[in-house]
ZAROLUM-120254 format. One line per 5 residues: their letters; for each residue z, y, x of N, C-alpha, C. Coordinates in steps of 0.001 Angstrom, whole numbers, plus 500000, padded with zeros to 6 digits. Atoms other than C-alpha are relative to their C-alpha. Last residue first. Layout:
# residues N
a) Z/Y/X/Z/Y/X/Z/Y/X | ...;
This chain:
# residues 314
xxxxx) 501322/501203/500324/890623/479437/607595/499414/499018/500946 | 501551/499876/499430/893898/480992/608531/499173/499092/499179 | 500173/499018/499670/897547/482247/608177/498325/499761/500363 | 501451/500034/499363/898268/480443/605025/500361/500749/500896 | 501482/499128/500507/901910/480055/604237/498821/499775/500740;
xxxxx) 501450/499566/499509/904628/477584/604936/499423/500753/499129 | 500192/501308/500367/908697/477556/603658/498273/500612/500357 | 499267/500626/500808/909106/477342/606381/501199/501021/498805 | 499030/499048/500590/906365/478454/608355/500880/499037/499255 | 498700/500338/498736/902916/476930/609296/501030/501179/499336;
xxxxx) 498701/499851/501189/899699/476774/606966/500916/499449/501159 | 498361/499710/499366/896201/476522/608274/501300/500349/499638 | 499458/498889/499648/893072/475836/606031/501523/499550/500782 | 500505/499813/499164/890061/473383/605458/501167/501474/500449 | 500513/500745/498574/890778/472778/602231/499848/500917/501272;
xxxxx) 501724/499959/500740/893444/474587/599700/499407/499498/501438 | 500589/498707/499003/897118/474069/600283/498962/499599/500072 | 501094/500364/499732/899333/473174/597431/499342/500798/501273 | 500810/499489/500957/903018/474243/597250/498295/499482/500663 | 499935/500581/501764/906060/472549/598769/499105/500684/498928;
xxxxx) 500848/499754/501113/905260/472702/602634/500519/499425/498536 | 499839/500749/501347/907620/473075/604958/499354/500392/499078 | 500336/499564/501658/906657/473486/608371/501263/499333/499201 | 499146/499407/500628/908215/472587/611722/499548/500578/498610 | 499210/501314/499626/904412/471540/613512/501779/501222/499462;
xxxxx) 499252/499862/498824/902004/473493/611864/501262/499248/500195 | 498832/499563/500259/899979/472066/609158/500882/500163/501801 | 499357/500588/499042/896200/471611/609347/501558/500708/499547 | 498976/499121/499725/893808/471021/606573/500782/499831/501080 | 500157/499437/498747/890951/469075/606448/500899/501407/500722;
xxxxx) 500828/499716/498593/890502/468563/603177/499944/500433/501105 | 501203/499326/499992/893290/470117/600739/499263/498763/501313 | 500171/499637/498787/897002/468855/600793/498531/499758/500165 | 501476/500546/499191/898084/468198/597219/499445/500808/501135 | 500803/498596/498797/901682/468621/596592/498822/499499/500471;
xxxxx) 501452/500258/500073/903457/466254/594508/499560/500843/500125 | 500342/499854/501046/906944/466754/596021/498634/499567/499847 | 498691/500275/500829/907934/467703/599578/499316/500185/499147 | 500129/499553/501063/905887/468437/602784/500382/498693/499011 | 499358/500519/501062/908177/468491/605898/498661/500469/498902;
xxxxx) 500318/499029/501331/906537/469161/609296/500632/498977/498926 | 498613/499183/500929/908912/467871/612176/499518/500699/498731 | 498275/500772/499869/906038/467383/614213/500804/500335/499573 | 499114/500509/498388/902527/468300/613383/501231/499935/499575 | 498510/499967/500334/900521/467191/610109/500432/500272/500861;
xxxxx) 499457/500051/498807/896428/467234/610488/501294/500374/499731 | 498378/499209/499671/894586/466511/608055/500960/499937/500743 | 499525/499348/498799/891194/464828/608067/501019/500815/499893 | 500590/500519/498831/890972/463544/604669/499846/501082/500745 | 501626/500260/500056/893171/464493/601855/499369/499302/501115;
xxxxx) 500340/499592/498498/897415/464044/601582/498058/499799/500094 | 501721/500322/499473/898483/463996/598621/499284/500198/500888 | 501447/499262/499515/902291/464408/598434/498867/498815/499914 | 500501/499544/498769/905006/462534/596485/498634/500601/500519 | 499254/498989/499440/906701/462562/593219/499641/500335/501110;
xxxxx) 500740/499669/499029/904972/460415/590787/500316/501247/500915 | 501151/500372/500194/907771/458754/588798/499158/500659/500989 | 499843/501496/499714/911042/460524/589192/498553/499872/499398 | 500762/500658/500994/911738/464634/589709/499899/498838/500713 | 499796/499323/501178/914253/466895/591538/499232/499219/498594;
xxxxx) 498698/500463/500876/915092/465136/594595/499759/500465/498271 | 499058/498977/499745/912000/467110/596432/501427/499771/499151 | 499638/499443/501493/910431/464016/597125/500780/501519/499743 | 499078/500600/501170/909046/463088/600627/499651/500998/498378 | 500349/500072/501244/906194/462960/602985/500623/499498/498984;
xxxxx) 499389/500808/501110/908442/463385/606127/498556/500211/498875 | 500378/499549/501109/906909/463922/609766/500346/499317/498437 | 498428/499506/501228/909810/463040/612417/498776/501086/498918 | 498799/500546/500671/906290/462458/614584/501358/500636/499674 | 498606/499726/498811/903197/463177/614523/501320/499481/499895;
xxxxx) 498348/499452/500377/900906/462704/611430/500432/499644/501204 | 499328/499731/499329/896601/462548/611765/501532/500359/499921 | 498799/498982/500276/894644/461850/608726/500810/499641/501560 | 499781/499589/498824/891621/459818/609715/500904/501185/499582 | 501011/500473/498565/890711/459026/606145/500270/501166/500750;
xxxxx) 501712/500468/499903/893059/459953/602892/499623/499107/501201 | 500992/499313/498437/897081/459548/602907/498160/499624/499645 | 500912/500423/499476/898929/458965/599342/499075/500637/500977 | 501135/499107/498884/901999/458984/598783/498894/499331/500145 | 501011/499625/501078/904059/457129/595376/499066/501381/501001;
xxxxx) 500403/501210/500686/906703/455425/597656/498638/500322/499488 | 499078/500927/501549/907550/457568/600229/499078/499423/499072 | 500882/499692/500609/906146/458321/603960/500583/499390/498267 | 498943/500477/501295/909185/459061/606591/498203/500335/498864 | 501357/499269/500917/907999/459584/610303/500869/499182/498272;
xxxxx) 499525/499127/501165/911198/459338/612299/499141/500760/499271 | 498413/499935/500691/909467/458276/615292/500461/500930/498845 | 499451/501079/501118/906163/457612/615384/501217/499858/499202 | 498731/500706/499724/904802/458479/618765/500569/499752/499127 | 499894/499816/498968/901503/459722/616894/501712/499628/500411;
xxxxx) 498516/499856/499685/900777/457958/614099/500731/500342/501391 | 498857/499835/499229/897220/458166/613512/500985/500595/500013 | 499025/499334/500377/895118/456911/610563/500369/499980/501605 | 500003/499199/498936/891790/455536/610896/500936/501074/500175 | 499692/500353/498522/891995/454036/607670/499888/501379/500864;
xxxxx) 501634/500220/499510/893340/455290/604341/500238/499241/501415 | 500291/499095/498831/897396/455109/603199/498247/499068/500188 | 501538/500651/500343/898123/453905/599808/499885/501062/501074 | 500145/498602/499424/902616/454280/599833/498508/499396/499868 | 500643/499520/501253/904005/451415/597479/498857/501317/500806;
xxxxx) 501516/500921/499989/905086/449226/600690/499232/500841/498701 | 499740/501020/500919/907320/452293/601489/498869/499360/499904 | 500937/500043/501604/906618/453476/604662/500362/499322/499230 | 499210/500903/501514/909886/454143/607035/498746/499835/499071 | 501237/499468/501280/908812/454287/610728/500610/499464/498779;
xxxxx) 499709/498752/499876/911845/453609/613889/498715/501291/498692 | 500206/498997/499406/910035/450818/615128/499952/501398/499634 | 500682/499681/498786/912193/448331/615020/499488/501000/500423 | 498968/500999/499360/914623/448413/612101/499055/500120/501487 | 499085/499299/499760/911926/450190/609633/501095/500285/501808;
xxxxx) 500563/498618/499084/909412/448389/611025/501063/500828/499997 | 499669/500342/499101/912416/445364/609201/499486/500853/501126 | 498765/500033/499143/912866/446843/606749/500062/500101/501087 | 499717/498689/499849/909308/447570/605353/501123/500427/500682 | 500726/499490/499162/908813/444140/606041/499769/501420/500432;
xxxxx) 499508/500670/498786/911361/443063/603740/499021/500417/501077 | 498597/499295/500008/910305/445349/601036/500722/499507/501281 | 499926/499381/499824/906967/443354/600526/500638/501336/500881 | 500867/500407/499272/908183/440153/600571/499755/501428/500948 | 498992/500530/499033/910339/441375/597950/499988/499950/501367;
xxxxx) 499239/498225/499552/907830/443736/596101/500981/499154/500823 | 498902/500253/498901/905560/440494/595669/500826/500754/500767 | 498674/500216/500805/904213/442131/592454/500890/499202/501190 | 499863/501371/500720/900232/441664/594172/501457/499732/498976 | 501319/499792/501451/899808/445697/594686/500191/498058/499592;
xxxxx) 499096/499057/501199/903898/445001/596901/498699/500055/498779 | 499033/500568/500469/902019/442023/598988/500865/500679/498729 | 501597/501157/500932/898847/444063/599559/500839/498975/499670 | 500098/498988/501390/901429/447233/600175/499390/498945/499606 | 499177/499895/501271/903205/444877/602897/499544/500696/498630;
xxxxx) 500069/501605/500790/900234/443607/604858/500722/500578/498909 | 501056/500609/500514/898791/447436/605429/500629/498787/499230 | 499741/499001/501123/902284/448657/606387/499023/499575/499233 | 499245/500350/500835/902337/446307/609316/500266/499967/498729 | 500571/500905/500517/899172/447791/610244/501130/498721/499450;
xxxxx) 500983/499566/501174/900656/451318/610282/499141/498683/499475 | 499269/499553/501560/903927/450067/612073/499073/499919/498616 | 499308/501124/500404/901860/448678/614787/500507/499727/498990 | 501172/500601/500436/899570/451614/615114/500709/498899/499459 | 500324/499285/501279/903039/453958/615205/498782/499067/499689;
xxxxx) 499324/500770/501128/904154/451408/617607/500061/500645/498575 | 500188/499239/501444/901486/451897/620118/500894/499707/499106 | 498775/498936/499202/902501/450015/623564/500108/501181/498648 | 498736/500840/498835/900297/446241/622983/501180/501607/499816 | 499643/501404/500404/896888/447186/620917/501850/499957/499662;
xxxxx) 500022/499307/501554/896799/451322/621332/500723/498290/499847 | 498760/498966/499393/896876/450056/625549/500384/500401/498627 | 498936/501147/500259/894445/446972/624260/501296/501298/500752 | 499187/500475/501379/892263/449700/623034/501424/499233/499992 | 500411/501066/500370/892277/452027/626222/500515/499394/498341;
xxxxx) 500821/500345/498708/893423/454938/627977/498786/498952/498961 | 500694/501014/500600/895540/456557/624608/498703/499746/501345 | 498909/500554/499186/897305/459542/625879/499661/498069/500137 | 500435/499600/498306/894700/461854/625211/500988/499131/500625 | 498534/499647/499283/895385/460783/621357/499294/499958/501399;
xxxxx) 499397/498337/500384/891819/461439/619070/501600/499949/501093 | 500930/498714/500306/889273/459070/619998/500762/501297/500285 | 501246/499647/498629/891401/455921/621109/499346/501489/500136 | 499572/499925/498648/893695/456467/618541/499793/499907/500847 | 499475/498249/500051/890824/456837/615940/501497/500495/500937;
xxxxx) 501205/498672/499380/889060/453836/617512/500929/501420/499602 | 500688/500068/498468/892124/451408/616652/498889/501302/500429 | 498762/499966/499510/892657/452469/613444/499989/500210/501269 | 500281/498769/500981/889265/451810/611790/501252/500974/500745 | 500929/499509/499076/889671/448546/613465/499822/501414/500257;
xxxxx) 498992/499670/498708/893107/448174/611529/499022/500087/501176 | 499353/498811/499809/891187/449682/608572/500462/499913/501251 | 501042/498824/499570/888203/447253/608832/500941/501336/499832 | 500361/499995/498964/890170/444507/608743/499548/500984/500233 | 498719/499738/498986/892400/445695/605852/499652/499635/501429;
xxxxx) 500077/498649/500215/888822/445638/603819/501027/500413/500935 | 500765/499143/498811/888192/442424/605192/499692/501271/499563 | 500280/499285/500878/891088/440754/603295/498945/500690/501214 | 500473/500089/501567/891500/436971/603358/499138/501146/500076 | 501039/500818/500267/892003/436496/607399/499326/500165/498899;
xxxxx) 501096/499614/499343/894251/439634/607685/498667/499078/499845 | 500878/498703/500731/896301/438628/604628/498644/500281/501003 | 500567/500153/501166/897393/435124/605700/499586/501328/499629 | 501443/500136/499733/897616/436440/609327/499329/499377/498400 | 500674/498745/500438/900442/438640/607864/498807/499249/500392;
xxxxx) 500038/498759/501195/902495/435930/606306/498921/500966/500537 | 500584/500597/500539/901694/432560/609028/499465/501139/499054 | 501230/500287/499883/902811/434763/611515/498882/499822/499070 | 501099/498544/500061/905630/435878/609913/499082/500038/500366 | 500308/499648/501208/906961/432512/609371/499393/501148/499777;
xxxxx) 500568/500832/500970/906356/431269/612569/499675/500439/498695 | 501402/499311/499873/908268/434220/614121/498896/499212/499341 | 500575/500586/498894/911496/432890/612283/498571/500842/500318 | 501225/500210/500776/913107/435498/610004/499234/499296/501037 | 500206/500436/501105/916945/434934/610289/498492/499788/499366;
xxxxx) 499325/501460/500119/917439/434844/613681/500294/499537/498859 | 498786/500147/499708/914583/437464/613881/500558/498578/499905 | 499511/501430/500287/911020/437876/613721/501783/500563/500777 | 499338/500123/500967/909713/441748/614043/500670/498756/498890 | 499063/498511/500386/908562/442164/616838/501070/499595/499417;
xxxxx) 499484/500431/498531/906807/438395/618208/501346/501453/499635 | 499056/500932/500498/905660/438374/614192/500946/499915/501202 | 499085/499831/500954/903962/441594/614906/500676/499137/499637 | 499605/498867/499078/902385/440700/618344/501064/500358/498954 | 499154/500540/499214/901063/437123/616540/501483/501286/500536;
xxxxx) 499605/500646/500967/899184/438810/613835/501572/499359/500860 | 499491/498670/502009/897713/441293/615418/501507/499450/499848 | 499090/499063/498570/896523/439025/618428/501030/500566/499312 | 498868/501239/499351/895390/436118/615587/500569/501366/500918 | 499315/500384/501327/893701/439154/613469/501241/498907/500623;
xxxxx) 498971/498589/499967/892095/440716/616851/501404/499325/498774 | 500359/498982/501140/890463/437012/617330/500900/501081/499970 | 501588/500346/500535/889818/433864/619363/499816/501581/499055 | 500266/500004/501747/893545/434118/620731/498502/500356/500335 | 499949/501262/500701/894990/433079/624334/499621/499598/498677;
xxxxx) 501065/500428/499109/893948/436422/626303/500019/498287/499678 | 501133/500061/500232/895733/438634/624041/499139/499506/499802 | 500395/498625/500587/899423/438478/623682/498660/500139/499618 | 499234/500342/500710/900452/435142/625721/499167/501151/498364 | 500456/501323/500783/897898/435755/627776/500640/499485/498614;
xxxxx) 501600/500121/500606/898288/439216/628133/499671/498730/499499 | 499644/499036/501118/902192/438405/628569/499041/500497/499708 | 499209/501034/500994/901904/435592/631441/499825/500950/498687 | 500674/500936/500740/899650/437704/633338/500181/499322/498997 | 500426/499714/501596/901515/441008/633630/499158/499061/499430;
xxxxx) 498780/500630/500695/902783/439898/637300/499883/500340/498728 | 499966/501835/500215/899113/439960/638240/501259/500009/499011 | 498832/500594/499910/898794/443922/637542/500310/498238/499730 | 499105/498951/499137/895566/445097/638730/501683/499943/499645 | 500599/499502/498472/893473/442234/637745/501119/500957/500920;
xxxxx) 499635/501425/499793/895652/441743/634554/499914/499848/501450 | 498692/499316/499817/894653/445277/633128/500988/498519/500912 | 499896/499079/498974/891118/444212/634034/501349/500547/500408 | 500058/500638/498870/891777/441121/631788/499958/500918/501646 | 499209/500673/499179/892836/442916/629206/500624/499417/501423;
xxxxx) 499036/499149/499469/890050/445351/629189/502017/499281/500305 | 500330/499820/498695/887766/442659/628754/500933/500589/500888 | 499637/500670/499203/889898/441186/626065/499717/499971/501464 | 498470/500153/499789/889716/444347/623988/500464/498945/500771 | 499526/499058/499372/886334/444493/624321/501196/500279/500761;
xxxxx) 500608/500677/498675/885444/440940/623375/500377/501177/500745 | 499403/500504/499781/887452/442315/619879/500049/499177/501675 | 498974/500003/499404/885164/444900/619564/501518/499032/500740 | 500460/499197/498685/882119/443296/620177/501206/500965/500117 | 499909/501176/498612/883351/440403/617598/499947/500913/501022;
xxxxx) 498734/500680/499837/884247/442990/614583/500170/499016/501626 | 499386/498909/499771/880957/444710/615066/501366/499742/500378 | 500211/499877/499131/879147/441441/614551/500743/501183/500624 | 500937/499458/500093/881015/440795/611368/499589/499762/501516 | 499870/498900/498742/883670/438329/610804/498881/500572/500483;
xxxxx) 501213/498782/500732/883033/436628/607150/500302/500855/500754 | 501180/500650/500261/885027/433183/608592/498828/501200/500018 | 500316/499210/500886/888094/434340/610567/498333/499808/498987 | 500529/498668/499814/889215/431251/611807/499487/500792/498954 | 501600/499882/500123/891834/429172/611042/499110/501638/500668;
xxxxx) 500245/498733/501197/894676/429410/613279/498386/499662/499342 | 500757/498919/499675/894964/426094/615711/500263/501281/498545 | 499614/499105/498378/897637/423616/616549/499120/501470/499824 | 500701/500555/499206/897996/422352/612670/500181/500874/501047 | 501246/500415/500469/900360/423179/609851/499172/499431/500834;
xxxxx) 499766/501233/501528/903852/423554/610493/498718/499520/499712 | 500773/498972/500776/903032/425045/614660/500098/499022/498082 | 500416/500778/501098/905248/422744/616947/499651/500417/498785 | 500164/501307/499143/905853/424149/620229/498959/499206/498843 | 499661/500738/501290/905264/427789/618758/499332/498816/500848;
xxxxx) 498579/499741/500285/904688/430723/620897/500765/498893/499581 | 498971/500392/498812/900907/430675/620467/501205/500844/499967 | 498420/499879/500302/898767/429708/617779/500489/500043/501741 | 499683/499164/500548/894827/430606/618427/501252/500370/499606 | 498894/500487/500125/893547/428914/621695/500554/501303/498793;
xxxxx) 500444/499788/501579/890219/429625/622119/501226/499327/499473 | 500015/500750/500865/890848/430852/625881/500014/499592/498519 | 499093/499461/500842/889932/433378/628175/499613/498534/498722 | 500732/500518/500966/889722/432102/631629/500544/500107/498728 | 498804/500607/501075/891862/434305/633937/499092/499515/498937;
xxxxx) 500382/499508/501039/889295/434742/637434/500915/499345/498886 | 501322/498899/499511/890237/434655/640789/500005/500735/498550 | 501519/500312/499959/893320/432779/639809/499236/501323/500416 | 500357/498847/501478/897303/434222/640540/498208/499143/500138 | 501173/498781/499651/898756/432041/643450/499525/499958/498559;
xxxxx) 501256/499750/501305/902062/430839/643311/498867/500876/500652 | 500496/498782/500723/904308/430315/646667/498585/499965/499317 | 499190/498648/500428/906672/427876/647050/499451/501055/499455 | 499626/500407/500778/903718/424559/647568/501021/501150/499300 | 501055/500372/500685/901892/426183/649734/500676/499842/498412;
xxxxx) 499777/498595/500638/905223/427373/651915/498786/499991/498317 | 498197/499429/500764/906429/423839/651993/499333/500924/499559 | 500265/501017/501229/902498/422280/653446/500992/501053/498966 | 501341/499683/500654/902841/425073/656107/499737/499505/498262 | 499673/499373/500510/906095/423948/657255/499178/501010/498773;
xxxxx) 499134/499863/501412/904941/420417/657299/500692/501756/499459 | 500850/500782/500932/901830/421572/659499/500780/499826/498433 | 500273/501519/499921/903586/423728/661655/499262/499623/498808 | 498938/501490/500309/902783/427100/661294/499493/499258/500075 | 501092/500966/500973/899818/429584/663467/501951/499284/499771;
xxxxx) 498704/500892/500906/901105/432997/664767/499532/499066/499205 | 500027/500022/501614/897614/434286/666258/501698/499002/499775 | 499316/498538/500367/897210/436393/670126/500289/499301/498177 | 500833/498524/501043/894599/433857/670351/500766/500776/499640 | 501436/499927/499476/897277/431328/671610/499807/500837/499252;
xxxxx) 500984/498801/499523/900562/432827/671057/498803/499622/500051 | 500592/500189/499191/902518/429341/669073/499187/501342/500412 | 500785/499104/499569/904890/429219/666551/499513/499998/501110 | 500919/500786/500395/906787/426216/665268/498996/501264/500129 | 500389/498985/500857/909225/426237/667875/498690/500032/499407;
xxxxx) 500135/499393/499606/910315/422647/668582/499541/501429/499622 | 499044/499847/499484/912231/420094/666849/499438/501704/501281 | 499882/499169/499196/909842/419817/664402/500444/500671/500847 | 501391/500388/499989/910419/417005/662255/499898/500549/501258 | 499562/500755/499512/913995/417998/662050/498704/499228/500254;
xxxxx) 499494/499081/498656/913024/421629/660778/500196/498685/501223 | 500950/499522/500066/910726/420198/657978/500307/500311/501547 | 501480/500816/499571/913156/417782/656943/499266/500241/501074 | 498912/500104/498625/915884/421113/656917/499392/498247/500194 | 500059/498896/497976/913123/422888/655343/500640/499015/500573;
xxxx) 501368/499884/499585/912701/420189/652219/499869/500536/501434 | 500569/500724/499013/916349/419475/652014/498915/499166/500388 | 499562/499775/499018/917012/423340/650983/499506/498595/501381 | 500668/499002/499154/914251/422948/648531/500649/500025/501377;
């Protein structure tokens, strides 16, 4: 570089600026130099059908299969999520490399997914390769776990005010991340692969600060709001579009073994720091105030805050 200019300068022995038209014009070779130094960003980021990336030398072939029994619903969101990429791209160039990498280089939510969680939660003992290969083997097989982490998607869109976009839930969400993490491992733990399983539970653990056991049977359209120090145990089960906050526990009350944890119904709402403990069934559409503790049933469609909680409403 240095003896590019000093070429450039010996070429040019004179100044390489000039007033006509009131315009600062460079020399020719200095011109050429700067061309060559400074990047330019495209008009437009062509989105490509490129499905492995990260990986020089992928074990099997260059591409991901594709998803075969992908609906129409499935494609219009997923074209969504790359639109909005690309807009987010528009207005921040220096964020190109890392949409692409992330979004704007896969054919499918399942390859994005798939990739984003192995990019997490790979270490120097668990290559990203290998986790790749593990959760996109489920997402491709199971299109019931597709349709939760879609299912997913919209209800953090819908319901958090903080939530702009999908690929913003996609990419910065780590309660969504966690929760579709959580998906591969229970369909590894219902197969007897509790190892497999268990290791993945670690490792969200380890990152992002969420403990589900792989035994836990959570619905879709679940949100995990910021995430932290949410605790769901082994033998829980969450309905549809249940809502939990975060440092929410669904534990045991130490006192009994075998089926020990809450029931959680559909639409329920958990706030922050609530504790419910034991096998406790949690009504339809119930809401719990944030600091609770619940250890007794609470009938649908009702309010309950306190510790240890009571009703104060319908």
């Amino acid at each position: 570089m240095a003896a590019c200019v000093e070429n450039c300068r010996s070429q040019n022995s004179t100044i390489p600026f000039s007033l006509e038209s009131n315009q600062c014009q460079l020399s020719n070779s200095l011109c050429k130099l700067v061309k060559l130094c400074i990047p330019t960003l495209p008009k437009s980021i062509p989105i490509k059908s490129v499905l492995w990336v990260g990986e020089k030398n992928p074990p099997t072939s260059n591409f991901l299969p594709l998803v075969r029994d992908e609906d129409d619903e499935e494609k219009v969101m997923w074209i969504q999520i790359q639109e909005e990429a690309l807009s987010d791209v528009q207005q921040e160039p220096i964020l190109h490399e890392y949409y692409t990498s992330s979004i704007l280089s896969h054919n499918s939510l399942e390859s994005s997914l798939s990739n984003l969680l192995a990019m997490k939660l790979s270490n120097s003992s668990i290559s990203k390769t290998t986790l790749l290969e593990t959760f996109y083997s489920v997402f491709i097989k199971e299109k019931e776990i597709r349709r939760a982490v879609r299912n997913d998607l919209k209800a953090v869109r819908e319901r958090d005010p903080a939530c702009t976009s999908y690929v913003h839930c996609l990419l910065n969400f780590k309660g969504f991340q966690a929760s579709q993490a959580h998906r591969v491992a229970h369909k590894f733990w219902c197969q007897g692969r509790t190892a497999m399983a268990t290791l993945i539970q670690i490792r969200v653990s380890e990152v992002f600060g969420v403990d589900i056991h792989p035994g836990a049977k959570i619905g879709s359209g679940l949100v995990i709001d910021h995430a932290n120090g949410v605790v769901i145990g082994e033998t829980a089960v969450v309905g549809e579009n249940v809502t939990i906050l975060h440092n929410v526990t669904l534990g045991g009350t130490g006192k009994v073994s075998g089926d020990r944890h809450p029931k959680i119904g559909d639409g329920v709402f958990i706030g922050a720091g609530s504790k419910v403990l034991g096998n406790v069934r949690i009504g339809e559409g119930a809401r719990i105030g944030a600091g609770s503790v619940v250890l007794k049933n609470l009938p649908p469609n009702t309010t309950a805050v306190g510790n240890p909680a009571r009703l104060i409403g319908v």
